[in-house]
Legacy VTK file of the C-alpha trace (Angstrom):
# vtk DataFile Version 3.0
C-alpha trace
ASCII
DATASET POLYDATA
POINTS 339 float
-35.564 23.515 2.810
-34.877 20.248 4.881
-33.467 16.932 4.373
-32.740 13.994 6.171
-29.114 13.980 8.787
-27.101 10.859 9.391
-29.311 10.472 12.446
-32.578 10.810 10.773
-34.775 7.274 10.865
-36.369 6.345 8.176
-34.760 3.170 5.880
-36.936 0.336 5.778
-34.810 -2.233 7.707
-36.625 -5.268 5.600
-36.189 -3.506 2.391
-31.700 -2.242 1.599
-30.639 -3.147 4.842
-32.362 -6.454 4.300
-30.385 -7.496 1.097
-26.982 -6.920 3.272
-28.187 -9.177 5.934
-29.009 -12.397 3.463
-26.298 -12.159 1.952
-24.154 -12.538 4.943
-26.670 -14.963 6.568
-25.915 -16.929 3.148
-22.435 -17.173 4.361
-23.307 -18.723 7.912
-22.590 -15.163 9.545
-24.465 -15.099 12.833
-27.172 -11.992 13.470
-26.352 -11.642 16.673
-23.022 -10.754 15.564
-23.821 -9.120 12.397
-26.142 -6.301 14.038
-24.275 -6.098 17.822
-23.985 -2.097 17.335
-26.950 -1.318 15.124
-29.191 -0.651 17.633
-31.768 -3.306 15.681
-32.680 -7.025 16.450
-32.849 -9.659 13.516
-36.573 -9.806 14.724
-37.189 -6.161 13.998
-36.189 -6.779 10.527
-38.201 -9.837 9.947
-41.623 -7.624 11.341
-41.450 -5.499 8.847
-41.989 -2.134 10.632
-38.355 -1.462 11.686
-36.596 1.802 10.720
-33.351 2.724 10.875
-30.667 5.764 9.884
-28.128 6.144 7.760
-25.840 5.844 10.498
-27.199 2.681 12.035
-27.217 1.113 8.152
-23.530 2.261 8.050
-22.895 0.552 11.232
-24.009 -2.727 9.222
-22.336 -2.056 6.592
-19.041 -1.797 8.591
-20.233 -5.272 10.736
-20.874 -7.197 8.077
-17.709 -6.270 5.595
-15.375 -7.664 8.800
-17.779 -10.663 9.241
-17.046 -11.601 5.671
-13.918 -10.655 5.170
-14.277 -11.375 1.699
-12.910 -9.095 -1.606
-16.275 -9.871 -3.146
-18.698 -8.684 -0.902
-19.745 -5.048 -2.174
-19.934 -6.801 -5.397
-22.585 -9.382 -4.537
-24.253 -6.749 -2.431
-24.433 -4.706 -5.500
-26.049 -8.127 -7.348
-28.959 -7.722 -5.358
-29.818 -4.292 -4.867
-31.798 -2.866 -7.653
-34.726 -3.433 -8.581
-34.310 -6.113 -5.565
-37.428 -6.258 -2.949
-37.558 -2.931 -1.662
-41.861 -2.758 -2.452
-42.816 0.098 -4.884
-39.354 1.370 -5.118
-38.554 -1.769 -6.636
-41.704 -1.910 -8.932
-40.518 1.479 -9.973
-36.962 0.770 -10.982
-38.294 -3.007 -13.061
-41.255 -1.019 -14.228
-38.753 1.908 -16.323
-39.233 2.553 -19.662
-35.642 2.537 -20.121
-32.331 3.047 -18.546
-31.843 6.207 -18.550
-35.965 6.493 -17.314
-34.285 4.151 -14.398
-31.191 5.895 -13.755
-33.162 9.057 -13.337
-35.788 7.257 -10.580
-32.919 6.110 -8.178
-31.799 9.980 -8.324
-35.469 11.208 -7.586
-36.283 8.471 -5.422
-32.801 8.210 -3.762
-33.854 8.501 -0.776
-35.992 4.770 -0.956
-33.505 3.355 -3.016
-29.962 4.956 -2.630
-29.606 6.873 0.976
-26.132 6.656 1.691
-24.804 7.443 -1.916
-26.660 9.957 -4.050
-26.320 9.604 -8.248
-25.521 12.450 -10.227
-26.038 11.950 -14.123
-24.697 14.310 -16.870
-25.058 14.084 -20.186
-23.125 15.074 -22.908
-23.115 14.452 -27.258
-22.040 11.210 -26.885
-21.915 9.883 -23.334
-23.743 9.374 -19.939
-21.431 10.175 -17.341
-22.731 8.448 -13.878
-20.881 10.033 -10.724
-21.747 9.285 -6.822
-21.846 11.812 -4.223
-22.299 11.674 -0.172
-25.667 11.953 0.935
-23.994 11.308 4.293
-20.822 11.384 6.344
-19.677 7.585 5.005
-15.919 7.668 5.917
-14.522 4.080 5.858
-17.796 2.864 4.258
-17.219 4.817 0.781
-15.099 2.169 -1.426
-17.916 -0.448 -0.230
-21.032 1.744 -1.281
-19.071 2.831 -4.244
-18.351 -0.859 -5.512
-21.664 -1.809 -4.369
-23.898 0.900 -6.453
-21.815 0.685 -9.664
-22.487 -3.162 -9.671
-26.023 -2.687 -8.645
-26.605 -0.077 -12.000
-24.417 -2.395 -14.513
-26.160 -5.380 -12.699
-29.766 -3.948 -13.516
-29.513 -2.628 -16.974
-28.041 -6.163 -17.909
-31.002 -7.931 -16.502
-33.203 -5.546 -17.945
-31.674 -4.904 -21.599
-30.197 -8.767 -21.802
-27.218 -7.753 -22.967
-23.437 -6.571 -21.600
-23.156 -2.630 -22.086
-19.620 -0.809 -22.763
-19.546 0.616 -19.808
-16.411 2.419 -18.990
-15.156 3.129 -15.185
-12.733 5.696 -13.713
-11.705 5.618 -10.379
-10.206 7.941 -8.221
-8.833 5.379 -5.178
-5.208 3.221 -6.709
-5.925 -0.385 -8.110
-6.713 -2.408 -5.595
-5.412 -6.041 -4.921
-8.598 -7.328 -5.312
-9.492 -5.594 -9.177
-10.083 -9.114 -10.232
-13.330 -8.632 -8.830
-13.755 -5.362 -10.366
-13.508 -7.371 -13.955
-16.035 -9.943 -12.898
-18.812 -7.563 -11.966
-17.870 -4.396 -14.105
-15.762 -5.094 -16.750
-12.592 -4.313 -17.883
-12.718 -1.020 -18.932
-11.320 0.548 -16.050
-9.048 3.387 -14.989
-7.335 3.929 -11.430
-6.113 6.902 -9.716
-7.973 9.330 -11.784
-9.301 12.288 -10.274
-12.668 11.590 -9.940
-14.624 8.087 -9.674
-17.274 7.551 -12.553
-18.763 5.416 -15.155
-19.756 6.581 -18.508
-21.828 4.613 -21.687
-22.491 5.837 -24.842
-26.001 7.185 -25.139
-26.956 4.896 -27.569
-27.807 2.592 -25.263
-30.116 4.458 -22.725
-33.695 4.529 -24.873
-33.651 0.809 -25.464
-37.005 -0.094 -24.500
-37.303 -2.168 -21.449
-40.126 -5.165 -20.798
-42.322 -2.841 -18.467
-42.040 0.021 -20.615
-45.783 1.723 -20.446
-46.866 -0.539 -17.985
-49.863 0.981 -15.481
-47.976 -0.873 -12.634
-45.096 2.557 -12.670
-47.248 4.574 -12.306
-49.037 3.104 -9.275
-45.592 2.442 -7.987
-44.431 6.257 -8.624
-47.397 7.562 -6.259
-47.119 5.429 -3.586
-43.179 6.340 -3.634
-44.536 9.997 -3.933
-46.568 9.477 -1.041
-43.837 8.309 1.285
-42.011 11.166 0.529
-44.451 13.447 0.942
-45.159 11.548 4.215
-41.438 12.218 5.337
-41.133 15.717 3.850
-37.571 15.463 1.953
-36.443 13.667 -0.818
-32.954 14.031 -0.182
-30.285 14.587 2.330
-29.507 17.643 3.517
-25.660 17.194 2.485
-27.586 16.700 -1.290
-29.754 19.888 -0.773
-26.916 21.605 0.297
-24.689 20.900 -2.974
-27.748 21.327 -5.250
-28.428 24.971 -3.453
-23.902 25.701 -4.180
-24.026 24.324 -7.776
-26.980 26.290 -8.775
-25.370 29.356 -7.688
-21.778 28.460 -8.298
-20.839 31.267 -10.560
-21.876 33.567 -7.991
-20.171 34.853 -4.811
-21.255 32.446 -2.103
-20.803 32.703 1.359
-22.019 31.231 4.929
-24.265 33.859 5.903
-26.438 33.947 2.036
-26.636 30.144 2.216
-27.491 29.839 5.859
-30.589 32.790 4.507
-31.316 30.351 1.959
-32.067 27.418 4.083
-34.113 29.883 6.439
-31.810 29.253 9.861
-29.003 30.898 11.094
-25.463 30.597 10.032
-24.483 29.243 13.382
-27.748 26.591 13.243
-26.378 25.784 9.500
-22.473 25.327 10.861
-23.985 22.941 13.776
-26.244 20.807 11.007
-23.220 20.840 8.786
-20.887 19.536 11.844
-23.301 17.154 12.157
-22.569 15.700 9.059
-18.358 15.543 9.924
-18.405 18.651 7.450
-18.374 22.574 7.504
-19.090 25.226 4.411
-15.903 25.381 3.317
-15.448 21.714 2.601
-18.783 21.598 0.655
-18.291 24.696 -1.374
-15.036 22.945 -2.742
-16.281 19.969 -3.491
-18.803 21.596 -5.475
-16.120 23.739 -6.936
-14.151 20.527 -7.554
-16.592 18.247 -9.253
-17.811 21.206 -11.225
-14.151 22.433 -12.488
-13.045 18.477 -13.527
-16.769 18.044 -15.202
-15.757 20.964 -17.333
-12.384 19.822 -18.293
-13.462 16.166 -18.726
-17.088 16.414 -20.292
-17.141 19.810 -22.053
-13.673 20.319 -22.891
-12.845 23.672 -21.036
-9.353 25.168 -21.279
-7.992 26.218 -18.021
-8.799 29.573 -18.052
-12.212 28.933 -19.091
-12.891 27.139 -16.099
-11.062 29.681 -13.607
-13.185 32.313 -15.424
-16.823 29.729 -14.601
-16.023 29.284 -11.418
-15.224 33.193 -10.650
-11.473 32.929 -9.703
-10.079 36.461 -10.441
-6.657 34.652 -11.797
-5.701 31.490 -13.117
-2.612 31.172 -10.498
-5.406 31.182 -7.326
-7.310 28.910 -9.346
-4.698 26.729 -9.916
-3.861 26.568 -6.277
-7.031 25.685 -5.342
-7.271 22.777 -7.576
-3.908 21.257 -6.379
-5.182 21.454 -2.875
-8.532 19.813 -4.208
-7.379 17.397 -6.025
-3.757 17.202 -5.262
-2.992 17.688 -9.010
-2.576 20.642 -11.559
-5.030 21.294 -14.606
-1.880 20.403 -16.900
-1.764 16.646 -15.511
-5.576 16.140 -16.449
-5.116 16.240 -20.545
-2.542 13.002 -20.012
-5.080 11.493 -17.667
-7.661 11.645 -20.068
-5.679 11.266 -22.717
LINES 1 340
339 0 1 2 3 4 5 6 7 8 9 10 11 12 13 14 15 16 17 18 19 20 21 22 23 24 25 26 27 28 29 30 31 32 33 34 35 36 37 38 39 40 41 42 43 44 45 46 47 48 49 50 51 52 53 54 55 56 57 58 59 60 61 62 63 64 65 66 67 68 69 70 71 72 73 74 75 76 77 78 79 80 81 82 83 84 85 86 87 88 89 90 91 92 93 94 95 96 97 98 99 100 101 102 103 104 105 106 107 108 109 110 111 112 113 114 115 116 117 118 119 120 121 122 123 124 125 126 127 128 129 130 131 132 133 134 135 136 137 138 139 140 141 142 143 144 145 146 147 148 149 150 151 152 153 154 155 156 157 158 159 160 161 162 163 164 165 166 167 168 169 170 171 172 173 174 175 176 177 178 179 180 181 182 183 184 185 186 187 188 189 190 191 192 193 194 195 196 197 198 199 200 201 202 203 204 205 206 207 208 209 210 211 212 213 214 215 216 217 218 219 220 221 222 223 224 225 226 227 228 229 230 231 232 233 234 235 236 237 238 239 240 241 242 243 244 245 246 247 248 249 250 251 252 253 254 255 256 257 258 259 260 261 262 263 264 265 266 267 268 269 270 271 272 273 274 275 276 277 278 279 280 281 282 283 284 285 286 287 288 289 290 291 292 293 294 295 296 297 298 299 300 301 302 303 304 305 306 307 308 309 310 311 312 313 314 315 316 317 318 319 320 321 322 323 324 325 326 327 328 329 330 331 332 333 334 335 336 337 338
């Protein structure tokens, strides 16, 4: 298995990167000041050939939201990210059949068109429940890349299906003073301090055919993304390998040493990649525990028991305990919640 670290370059500095860098150049920010960290010159960008890692992208990211120093910037980021100009990524995204055809391609191809955040879709009878997960160590960075990738999805299937979808938004950070802007670009079906952050539409609206749909130019566009990944040997992170490999085996007993086997290195080379990534096992086994035990409750309607019982807790008191220490509530405060 492999995957891509925070240190690993390979974003197309004219392509994501790019987008962040007009928009503050729209606002009269200086380059010089915009990339002083980044380890990347305005003229790299503007060759073309310039690469950079998720860590020198978060670096801009950082730069540019105290350079604007305005509530709305993750929201026009978001404006101009998908399909955006990002070459056959792009084509791919305007290209979709669909939404849900779309939605899918920024999960396959997140690694051209969504490196810092990975999406995670589930479906259930009547809803598409979108959630984001690290592909990398993002710290401060989070509530930007969050804002920013919910507007860019919302953004896109309005342009594509000209019309406003219901979508509906939880979100697991407190309202913030700013939420006007979260009504301009999202809506105002939102939620705050819930305990997890994701947007949901009802799957009626996710086969509505698109312009492009059939079009020979997606197809193109899917091999030559195929090719660069192929060319770069992952399609993911290895923080999104990792808690693919947990959730598969989830209902299993799960330790450092088997998953360390699994990834074919040792479980001190796995502890040192992990630490890499500001993380350890432990951390990522519970957030895979987490997300999995409050998908079950929320989406499928598990009783509490049910989901001690999935997630192979031998009692519903330990269980319990771990999910106050997750996600500093107990099961019986989700049902209001959700309510």
């Amino acid at each position: 298995m492999n995957g891509y670290d925070g240190d690993s370059r390979f974003i197309t500095a004219h392509h994501l990167p790019a987008a962040l860098i007009d928009l503050a150049r729209s606002r009269q920010i200086d380059t010089h000041h915009l990339l002083r960290g980044c380890g990347l010159f305005y003229d790299d960008v503007v060759g073309g050939n310039a690469l950079i890692s998720p860590q020198q992208f978060l670096r801009l990211i950082g730069n540019a939201q105290r350079l604007l120093d305005a509530d709305d910037s993750s929201f026009l980021y978001g404006q101009r990210l998908w399909p955006g100009h990002h070459g056959a990524a792009s084509l791919l995204l305007e290209q979709a059949d669909h939404l849900l055809q779309a939605l899918e391609r920024i999960d396959q191809y997140r690694a051209l068109l969504s490196p810092l955040l990975s999406p995670v879709l589930r479906l259930d009878e009547q809803y598409l429940h979108l959630y984001w997960r690290e592909s990398c160590a993002i710290g401060e960075q989070r509530r930007f890349l969050l804002e920013s990738s919910m507007t860019a999805v919302v953004a896109l299937a309005r342009r594509q299906q000209q019309e406003h979808l219901p979508w509906r938004f939880q979100f697991s950070h407190a309202e913030p003073a700013y939420v006007e802007q979260y009504w301009v670009h999202l809506g105002d079906s939102l939620a705050f301090d819930r305990p997890s952050t994701v947007m949901s539409l009802p799957r009626e609206y996710l086969l509505r055919a698109w312009p492009g749909a059939g079009s020979t130019a997606q197809h193109v566009a899917r091999q030559a993304c195929d090719a660069q990944l192929a060319a770069w040997g992952w399609r993911a992170s290895f923080l999104d390998l990792v808690y693919e490999h947990l959730l598969g085996l989830i209902r299993q007993p799960l330790n450092l040493e088997r998953v360390a086997a699994a990834f074919a290195t040792s479980p001190a080379s796995f502890k040192r990649r992990l630490a890499r990534h500001g993380s350890n096992f432990q951390e990522q086994l519970d957030q895979v525990r987490c997300d999995q035990a409050l998908y079950l409750y929320q989406v499928k309607g598990y009783s509490n028991d049910a989901v001690a019982r999935y997630l192979g807790f031998s009692d519903s008191t330990n269980f319990r305990r771990s999910f106050k220490r997750w996600t500093g509530r107990v099961p019986s405060e989700l049902e209001a919640l959700w309510g």
